[in-house]
GUROFI-69717 format. One line per field, with one value per residue (C-alpha): residue in three letters; residue number from 1; x, y, z. Coordinates in pm, whole numbers. Example, Ala and Ser with C-alpha at 12.3 -4.5 7.8 and 13.67 -1.06 7.14 Angstrom:
BEGIN
residu: [Ala Ser] .
num: [1 2] .
X: [1230 1367] .
Y: [-450 -106] .
Z: [780 714] .
END
This chain:
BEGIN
residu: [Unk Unk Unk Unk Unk Unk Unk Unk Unk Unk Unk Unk Unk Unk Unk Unk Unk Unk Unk Unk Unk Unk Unk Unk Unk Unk Unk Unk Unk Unk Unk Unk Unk Unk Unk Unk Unk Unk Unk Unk Unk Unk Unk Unk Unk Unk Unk Unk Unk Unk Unk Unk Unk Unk Unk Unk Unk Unk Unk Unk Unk Unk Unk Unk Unk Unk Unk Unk Unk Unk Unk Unk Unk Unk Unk Unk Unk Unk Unk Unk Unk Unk Unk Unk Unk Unk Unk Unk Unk Unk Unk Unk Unk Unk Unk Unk Unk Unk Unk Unk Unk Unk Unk Unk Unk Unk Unk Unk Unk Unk Unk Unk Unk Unk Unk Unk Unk Unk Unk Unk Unk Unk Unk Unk Unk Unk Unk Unk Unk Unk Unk Unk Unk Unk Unk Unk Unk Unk Unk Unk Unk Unk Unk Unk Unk Unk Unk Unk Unk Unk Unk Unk Unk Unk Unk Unk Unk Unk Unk Unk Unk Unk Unk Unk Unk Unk Unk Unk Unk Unk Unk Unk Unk Unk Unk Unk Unk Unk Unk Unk Unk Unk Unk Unk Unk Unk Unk Unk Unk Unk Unk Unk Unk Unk Unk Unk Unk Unk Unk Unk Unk Unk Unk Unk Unk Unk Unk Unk Unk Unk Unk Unk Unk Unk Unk Unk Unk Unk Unk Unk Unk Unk Unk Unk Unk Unk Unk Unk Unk Unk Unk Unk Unk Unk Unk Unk Unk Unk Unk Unk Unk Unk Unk Unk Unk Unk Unk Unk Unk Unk Unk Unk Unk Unk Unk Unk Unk Unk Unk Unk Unk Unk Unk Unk Unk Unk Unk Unk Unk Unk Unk Unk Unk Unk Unk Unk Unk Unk Unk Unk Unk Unk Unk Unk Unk Unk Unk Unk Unk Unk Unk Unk Unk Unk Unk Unk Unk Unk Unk Unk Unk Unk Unk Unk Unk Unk Unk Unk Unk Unk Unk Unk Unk Unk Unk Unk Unk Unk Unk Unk Unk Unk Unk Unk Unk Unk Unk Unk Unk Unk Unk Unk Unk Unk Unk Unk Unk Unk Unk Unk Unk Unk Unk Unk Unk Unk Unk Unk Unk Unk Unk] .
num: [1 2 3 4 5 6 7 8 9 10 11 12 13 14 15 16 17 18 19 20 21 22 23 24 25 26 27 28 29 30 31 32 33 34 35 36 37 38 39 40 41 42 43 44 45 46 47 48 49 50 51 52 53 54 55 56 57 58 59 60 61 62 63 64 65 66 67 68 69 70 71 72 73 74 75 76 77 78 79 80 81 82 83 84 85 86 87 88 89 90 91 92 93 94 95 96 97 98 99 100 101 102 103 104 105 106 107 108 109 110 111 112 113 114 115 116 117 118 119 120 121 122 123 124 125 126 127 128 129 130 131 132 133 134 135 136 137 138 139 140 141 142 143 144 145 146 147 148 149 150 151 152 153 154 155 156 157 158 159 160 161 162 163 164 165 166 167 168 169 170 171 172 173 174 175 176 177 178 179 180 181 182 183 184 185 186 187 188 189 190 191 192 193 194 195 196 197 198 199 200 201 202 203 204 205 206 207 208 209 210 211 212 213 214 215 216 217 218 219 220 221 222 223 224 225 226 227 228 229 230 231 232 233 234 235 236 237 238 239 240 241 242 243 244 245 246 247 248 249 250 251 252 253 254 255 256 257 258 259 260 261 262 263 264 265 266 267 268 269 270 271 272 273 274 275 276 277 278 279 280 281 282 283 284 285 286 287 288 289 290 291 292 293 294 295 296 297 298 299 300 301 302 303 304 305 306 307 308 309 310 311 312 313 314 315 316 317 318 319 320 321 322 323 324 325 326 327 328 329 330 331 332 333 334 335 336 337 338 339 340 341 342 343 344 345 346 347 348 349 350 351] .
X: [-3721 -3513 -3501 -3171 -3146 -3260 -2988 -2731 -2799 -2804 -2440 -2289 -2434 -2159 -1923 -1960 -1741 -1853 -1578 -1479 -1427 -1717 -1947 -1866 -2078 -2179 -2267 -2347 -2043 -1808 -2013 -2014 -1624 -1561 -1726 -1555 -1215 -1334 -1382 -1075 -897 -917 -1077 -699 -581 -831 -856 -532 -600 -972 -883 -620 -876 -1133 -923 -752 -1132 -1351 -1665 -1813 -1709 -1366 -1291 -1500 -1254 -928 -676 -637 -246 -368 -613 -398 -131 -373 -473 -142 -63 -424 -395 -748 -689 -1019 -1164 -1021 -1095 -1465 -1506 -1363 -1612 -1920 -1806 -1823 -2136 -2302 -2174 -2342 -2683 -2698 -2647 -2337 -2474 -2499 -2841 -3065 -3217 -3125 -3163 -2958 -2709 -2634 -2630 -2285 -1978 -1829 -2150 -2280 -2576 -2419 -2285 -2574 -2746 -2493 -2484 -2879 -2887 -2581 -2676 -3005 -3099 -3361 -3409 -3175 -2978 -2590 -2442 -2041 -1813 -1832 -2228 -2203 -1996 -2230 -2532 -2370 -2300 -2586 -2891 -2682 -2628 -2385 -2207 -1927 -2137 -1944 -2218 -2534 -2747 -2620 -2632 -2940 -3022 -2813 -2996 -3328 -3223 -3037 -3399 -3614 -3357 -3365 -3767 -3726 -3517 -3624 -3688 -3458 -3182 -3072 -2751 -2626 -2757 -2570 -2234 -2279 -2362 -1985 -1861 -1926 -1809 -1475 -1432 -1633 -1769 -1407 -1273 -1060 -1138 -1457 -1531 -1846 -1828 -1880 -2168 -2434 -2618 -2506 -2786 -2990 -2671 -2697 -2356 -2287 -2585 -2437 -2061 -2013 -1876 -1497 -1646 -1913 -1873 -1826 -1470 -1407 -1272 -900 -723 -360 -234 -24 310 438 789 874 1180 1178 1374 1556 1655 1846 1960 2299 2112 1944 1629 1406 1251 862 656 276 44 -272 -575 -711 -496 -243 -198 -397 -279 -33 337 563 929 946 857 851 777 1111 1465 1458 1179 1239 1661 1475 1270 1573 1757 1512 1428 1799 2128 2340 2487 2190 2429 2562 2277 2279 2046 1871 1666 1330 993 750 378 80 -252 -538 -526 -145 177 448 842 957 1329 1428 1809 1936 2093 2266 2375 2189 1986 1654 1780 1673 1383 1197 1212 954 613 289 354 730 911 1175 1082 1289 1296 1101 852 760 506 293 223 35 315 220 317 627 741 748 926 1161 1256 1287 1511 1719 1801 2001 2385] .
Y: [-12648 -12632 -12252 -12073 -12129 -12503 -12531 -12406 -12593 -12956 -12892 -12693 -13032 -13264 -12984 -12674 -12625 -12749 -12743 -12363 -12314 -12030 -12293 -12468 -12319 -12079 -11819 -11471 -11313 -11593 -11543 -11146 -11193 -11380 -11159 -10890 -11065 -11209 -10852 -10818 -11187 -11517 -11801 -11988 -11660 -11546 -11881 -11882 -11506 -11597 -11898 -11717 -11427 -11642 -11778 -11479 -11283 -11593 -11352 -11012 -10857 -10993 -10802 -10513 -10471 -10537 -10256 -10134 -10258 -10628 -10586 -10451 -10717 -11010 -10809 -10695 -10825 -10878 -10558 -10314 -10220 -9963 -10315 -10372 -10066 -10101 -10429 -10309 -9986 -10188 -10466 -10183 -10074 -10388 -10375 -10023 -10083 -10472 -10627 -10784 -10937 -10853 -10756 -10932 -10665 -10539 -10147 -10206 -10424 -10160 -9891 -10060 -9936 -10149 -10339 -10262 -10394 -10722 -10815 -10727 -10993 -11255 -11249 -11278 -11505 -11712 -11698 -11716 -11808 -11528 -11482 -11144 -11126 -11030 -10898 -10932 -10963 -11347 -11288 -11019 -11187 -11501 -11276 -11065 -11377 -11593 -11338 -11144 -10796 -10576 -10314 -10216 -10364 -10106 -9871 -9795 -9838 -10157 -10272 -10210 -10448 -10736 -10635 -10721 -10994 -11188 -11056 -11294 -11563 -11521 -11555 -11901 -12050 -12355 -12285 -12364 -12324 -11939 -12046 -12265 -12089 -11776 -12006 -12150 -11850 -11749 -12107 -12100 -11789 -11836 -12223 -12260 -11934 -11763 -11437 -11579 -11949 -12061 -12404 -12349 -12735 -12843 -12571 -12665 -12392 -12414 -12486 -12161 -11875 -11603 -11580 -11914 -11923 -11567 -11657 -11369 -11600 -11416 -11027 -11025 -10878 -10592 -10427 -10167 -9867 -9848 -9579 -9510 -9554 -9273 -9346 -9180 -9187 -9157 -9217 -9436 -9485 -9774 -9683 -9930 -9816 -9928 -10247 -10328 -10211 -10055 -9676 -9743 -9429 -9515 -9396 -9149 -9286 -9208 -9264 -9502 -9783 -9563 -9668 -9935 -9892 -9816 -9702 -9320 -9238 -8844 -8751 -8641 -8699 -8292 -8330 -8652 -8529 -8211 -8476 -8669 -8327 -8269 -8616 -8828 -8810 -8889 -8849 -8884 -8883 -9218 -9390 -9721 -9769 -10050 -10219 -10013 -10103 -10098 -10126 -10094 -9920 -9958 -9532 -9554 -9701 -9656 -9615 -9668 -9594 -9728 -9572 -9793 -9611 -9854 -9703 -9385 -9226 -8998 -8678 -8611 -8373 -8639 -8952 -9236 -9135 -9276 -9279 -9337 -9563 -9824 -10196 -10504 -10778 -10971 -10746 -10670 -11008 -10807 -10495 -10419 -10313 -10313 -10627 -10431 -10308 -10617 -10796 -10538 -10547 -10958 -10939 -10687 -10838 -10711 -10718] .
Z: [2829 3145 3246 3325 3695 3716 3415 3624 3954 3784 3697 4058 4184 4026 3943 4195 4434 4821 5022 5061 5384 5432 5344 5674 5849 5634 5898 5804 5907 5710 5410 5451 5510 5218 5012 5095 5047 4711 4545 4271 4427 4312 4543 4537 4693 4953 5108 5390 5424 5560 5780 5939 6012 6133 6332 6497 6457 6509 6558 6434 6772 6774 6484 6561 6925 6710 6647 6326 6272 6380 6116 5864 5958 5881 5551 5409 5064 4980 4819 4781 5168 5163 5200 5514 5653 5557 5714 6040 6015 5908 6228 6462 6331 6359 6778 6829 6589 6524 6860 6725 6400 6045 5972 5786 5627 5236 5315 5644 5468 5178 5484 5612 5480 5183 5112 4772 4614 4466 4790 5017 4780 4818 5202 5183 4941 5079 5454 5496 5150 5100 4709 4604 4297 4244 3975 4065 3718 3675 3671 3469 3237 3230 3165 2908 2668 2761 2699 2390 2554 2428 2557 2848 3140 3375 3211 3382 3118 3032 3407 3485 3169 3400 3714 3544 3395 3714 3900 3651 3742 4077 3996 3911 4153 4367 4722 4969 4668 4661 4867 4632 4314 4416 4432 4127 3912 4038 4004 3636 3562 3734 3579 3267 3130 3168 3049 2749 2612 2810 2772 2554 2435 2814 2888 3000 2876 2516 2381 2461 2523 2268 2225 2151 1920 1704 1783 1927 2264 2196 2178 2476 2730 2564 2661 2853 2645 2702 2914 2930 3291 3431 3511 3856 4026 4398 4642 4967 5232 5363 5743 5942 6276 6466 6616 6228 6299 6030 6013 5934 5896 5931 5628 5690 5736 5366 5021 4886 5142 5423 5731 5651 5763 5505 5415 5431 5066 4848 4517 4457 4555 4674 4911 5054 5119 5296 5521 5546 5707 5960 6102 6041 6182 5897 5533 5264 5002 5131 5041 4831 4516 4555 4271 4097 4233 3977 4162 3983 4080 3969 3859 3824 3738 4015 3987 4330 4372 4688 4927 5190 5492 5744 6134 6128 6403 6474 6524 6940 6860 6675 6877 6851 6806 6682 6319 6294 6513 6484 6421 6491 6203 6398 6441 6062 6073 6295 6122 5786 5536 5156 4939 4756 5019 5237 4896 4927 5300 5236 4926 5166 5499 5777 5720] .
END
């Protein structure tokens, strides 16, 4: 009988998918890029974000010698910005202790920032197609139903069944093959082996998945248990100055959309009328409503209630400096602002 891997490589052959563009060439820094962008996003979504990086960062050290508002200009709205920030850490890394190139080396790998074991394993496997396992959600889902193994898979016990189970896979797959066995293991799981209504009748692997076999297809993998998300509320800022530009106020470098430029936000309407006071010529109480933001989190639920400001001024004390400065219109396309916010500024344009 035709063992899991062998399975699972007859049908990426007619329908995988072969024309992503980090499979041409399918260099180790495109593959280690893509990885990193495909953690939480859908392929459909990641795709223009990585040719336009590629293309503005067309090597390791290009992005390693970047500043960090190009970067987070070329990353904005693909949300999960510690990401970002990782990639440019781990790029300069590879500069100073790599000679410029990702390592091929697991320990050294798993040493850079933002490469965990699962994607250490995929650039391996992907680049230079040594044989290491991954174990990112589609797999996990895949492995959960096909070998029967209940349980949130999120727990450790329960992964480390996965891990030893994608391992013996891994065991049996032809050489010369890890590259494309790795793509199709998250091929299926994002096309036919889906969260909700996988198409079990075109599996190939019907014939020996657990879950099919039990019918328990609909109930594996086993959920995670469910967690009310807290619901916060904040006030922001909409500054426009006599010539229409906008007030952006740069994030720290750890937190909520860490060093992104933003819309001077507070917890409360008190505290952010006391920064108002300090830092703004004009009336706060002038200020015009403007439609709730509702952003979610993935530890909370925002309510973002944003106050537009037209013809006001930095009070002379506080001037331009390196985290708040005015920005032209024009400008905004060149510096990392957070999805919402950027929605907002383009459902709001200069009067």
């Amino acid at each position: 009988m035709p063992n899991f891997p062998s399975q699972l490589l007859t049908w990426f052959d007619q329908h995988g998918r072969h024309d992503l563009p980090w499979q041409h060439p399918r260099s180790p820094y495109r593959v280690w890029l893509s990885e990193i962008m495909l953690q939480q996003t859908q392929v459909a979504t990641v795709i223009p974000y990585f040719l336009r990086f590629v293309q503005s960062f067309p090597t390791l050290r290009d992005l390693a010698a970047t500043d960090n508002d190009t970067l987070m200009a070329h990353w904005a709205g693909l949300g999960y910005y510690a990401r970002a920030r990782n990639l440019h850490a781990a790029a300069k890394q590879c500069v100073e202790l790599h000679a410029g190139e990702l390592p091929r080396d697991f320990d050294a790998l798993l040493a850079l920032p933002g490469i965990g074991r699962s994607t250490a394993g995929a650039i391996l496997s992907q680049a230079w197609n040594d044989p290491f396992a991954i174990l990112d959600g589609n797999v996990k889902r895949v492995l959960t139903r096909y070998h029967g193994i209940a349980g949130f898979p999120g727990l450790p016990a329960i992964e480390k069944q996965l891990w030893a189970q994608a391992h013996a896979h891994v065991a049996q797959v032809p050489a010369g093959r890890m590259a494309d066995y790795t793509q199709a293991q998250m091929d299926f799981g994002a096309t036919l082996c889906t969260r909700a209504k996988p198409a079990c009748i075109l599996c190939p692997l019907q014939s020996s998945c657990s879950a099919h076999a039990q019918g328990r297809v609909d109930s594996l993998p086993t959920p995670k248990p469910s967690k009310v998300l807290p619901e916060r509320e904040a006030s922001a800022l909409l500054l426009e100055d006599s010539e229409g530009r906008i007030l952006l106020l740069k994030r720290p470098p750890t937190g909520i959309w860490a060093s992104l430029w933003t819309l001077p936000q507070a917890d409360t309407d008190s505290a952010l009328r006391d920064w108002f006071a300090n830092t703004i010529k004009g009336n706060y109480d002038n200020a015009e409503e403007l439609p709730l933001i509702v952003h979610t989190f993935s530890h909370y639920r925002l309510h973002l209630q944003p106050l537009r400001l037209r013809k006001v001024a930095l009070k002379a004390k506080v001037g331009d400096n390196a985290d708040l400065r005015w920005v032209a219109r024009s400008e905004l396309a060149a510096l990392g602002l957070p999805a919402p916010i950027r929605k907002l500024l383009e459902r709001h344009p200069a009067h």
